[in-house]
N, C-alpha and C positions, 0 to 999 in steps of 0.2 A: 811047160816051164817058161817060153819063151812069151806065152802068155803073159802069168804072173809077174815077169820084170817090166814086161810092160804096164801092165796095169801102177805096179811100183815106181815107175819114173814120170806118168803120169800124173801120182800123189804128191812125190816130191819138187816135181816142176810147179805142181797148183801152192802147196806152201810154200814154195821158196817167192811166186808171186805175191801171195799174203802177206809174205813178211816185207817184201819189198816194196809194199804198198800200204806199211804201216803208218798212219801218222806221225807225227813230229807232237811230242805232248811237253806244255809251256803250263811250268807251274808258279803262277802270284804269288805271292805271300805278304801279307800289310800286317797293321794294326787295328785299324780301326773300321765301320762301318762309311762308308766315304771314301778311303785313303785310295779303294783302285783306281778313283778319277785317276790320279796323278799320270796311270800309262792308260789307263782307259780306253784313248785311242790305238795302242797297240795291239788291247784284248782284240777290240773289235777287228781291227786286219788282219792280226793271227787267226780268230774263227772263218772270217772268209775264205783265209788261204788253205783251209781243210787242219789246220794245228789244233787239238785236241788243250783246250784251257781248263784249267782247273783255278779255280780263285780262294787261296783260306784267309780267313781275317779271324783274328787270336781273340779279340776283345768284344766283349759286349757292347761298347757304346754309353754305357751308364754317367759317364761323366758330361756326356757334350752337349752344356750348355753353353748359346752365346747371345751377342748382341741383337743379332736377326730374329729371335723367338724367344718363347716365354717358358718353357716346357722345363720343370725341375728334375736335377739329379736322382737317379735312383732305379728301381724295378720297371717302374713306369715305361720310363725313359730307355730301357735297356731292350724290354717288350717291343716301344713301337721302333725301334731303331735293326731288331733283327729281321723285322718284317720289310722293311723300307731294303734293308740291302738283298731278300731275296726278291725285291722289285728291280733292282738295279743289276745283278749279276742273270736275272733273265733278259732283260732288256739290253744287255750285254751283249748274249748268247753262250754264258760261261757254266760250268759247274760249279758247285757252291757247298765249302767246307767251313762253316761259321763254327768257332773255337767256343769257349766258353767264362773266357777270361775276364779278369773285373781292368777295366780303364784302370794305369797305374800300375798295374799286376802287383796290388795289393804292397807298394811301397810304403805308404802309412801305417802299416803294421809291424814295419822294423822286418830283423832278420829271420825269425818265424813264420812270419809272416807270408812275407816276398819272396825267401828265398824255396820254399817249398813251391811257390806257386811257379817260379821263372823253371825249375829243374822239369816240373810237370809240361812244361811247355815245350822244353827242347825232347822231348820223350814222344811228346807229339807231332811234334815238328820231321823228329826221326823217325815213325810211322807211318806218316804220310808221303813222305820224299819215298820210303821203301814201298807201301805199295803203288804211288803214283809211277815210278819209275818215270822222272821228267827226264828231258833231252835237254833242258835249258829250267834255269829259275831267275825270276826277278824280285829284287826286294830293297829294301831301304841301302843306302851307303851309312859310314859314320854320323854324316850330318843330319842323320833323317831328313832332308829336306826343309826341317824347320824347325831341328833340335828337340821336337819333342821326347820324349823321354821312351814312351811306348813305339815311337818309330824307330828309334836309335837301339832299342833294346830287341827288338823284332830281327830288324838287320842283323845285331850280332848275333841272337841265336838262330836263326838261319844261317850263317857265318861260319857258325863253330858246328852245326849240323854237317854241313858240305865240306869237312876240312876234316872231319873226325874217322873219313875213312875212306876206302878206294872204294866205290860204289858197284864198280866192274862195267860201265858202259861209261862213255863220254857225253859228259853233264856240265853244261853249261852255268856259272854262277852271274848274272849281272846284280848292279850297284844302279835304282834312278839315282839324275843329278841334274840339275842346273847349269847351265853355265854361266862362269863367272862373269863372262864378260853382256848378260843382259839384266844384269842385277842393277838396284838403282843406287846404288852406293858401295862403300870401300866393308860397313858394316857389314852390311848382306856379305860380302864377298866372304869376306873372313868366318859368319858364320854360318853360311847355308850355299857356298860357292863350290864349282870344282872347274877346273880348267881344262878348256875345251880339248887340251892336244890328250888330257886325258879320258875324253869322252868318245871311247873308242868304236865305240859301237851308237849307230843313229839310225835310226828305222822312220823313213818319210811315210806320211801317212796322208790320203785324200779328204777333202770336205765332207766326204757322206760319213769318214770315220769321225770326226769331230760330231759332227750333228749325232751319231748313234751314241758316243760317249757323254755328251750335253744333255741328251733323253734321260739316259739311265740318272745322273748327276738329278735329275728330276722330282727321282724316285725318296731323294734323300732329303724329303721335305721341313723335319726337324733340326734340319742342319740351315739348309740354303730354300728359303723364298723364290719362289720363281723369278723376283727381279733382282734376287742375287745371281742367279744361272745365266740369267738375261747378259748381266754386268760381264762377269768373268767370261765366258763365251767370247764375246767380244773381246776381251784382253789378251785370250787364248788366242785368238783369231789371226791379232797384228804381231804373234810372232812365228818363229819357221814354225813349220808343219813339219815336225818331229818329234820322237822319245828321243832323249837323250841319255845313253846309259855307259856305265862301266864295268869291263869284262874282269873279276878275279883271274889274272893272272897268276897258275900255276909255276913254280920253277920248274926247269927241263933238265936240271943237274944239282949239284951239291957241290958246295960249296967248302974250303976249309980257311977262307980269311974274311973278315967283313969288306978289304977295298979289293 
C-alpha cells in the first residue's frame, strides 16, 4: 500500500510540476496581412521569453493596393498576400491562423451582405479564444490605429468576444495605441491618439527584436519595397523602443448611480 501512495505522489508532484511550468500563451489578433508589424516586436520577445504565440489575421488581403507596387485587387492579390504572411509569422516564430475574410468584410454588399459575414467572424473569433485558451490578447483599440474600418471592426469584435462571458481563467485583453503625444499634429491626435497616462501597460523591447520584426515586415513584399522597410525601420528606430498598449479594465464592483 505504502507503495502505491508513493508511486501516487510521485505522479502528482510530476504534474503539478507540468502545470507549473506551462507556458504563458499571447493570442494577436489583426486584420490584415501586414498589420502584426504594428507589435511585431513584442511577438518576437514574447517567443524568446518561452510565451506560446499564436497570431490570427481575419482578412484575405484582396484589397491592398498601393502607391509602392502595381499589383491589382482581387484573387490574385489575395493568393500572393497569404503566402507572404506565412513568410512573416515564420520569420516571427509565431503560429499562424489566417481567417478567410474578404478586406471590408464584405461592407459593399449592404446588410446581407456584411452583416452575415461580421457574425461569422465573431463565431470564430469565439473558437479560437476557446480552444487557444490565451492568458493575455492583443488587438486593435477604437481608433484602429488609422481608422481603418477592418482594424476598428477586428478590435470590437474581439471586444465583444472577451466581454460576452467569464472564460474561467484570468485573460488578459490589451488595446495597441499611439501616443498622443508623438503624433505630428492636433489631427493625428484626435484621430489615431491615446494618451500616454492611458497607456498602461509598455513592454521595452531590444535591437535584435526590431531587426527580427523589420525581417518578417520583408516578407510583405506587395505591400512594402524593401526601400520602404529601409524608410520606416529607421523611423521606428528614432522613437522609444516599446509597444505601447492598453489594458481593458474590468470593473471590481457594481455600481447603482453613474457619479
Amino acid at each position: 500500500m505504502k507503495k502505491h501512495v508513493g508511486t501516487l505522489l510521485v505522479f502528482f508532484a510530476a504534474a503539478l510540476t507540468v502545470s507549473a511550468q506551462s507556458p504563458k500563451r499571447l493570442l494577436a489578433i489583426f486584420a490584415h496581412p501586414d498589420d502584426e508589424q504594428t507589435v511585431a516586436p513584442l511577438l518576437v520577445k514574447s517567443v524568446e521569453d518561452g510565451v506560446e504565440v499564436t497570431l490570427v489575421i481575419a482578412t484575405d488581403g484582396r484589397l491592398g493596393v498601393n502607391e509602392y507596387t502595381d499589383y491589382e485587387a482581387g484573387d490574385g492579390l489575395a493568393a500572393i498576400r497569404r503566402e507572404e504572411l506565412k513568410c512573416a509569422a515564420e520569420t516571427l516564430g509565431v503560429k499562424l491562423i489566417h481567417l478567410n475574410y474578404h478586406d471590408q468584410l464584405r461592407a459593399a454588399e449592404g446588410y446581407d451582405g456584411h452583416i452575415p459575414h461580421v457574425r461569422s467572424l465573431l463565431k470564430e473569433i469565439t473558437e479560437i479564444v476557446t480552444r487557444v485558451q490565451p492568458d493575455a490578447i492583443v488587438t486593435w483599440g477604437p481608433d484602429g490605429a488609422s481608422n481603418h474600418m477592418d482594424h476598428r471592426l477586428i478590435g470590437a469584435t474581439v471586444t465583444q468576444v472577451f466581454t460576452s462571458r467569464n472564460w474561467g481563467k484570468d485573460v488578459q485583453l490589451y488595446f495597441f495605441g499611439i501616443p498622443s503625444d508623438i503624433l505630428p499634429s492636433e489631427e493625428a491626435v484626435m484621430l489615431r491618439g491615446i494618451d500616454r497616462s492611458l497607456l498602461n501597460t509598455q513592454v521595452a523591447f531590444e535591437p535584435r527584436h526590431l531587426d527580427a520584426a523589420y525581417e518578417a515586415l520583408r516578407c510583405h513584399a506587395s505591400q512594402y519595397p524593401s526601400y520602404m522597410v529601409d524608410k520606416m525601420k529607421k523611423e521606428r528606430q528614432a522613437l522609444e523602443q516599446k509597444v505601447f498598449l492598453r489594458q481593458f479594465i474590468a470593473p471590481k464592483a457594481t455600481k447603482n448611480s453613474l457619479f
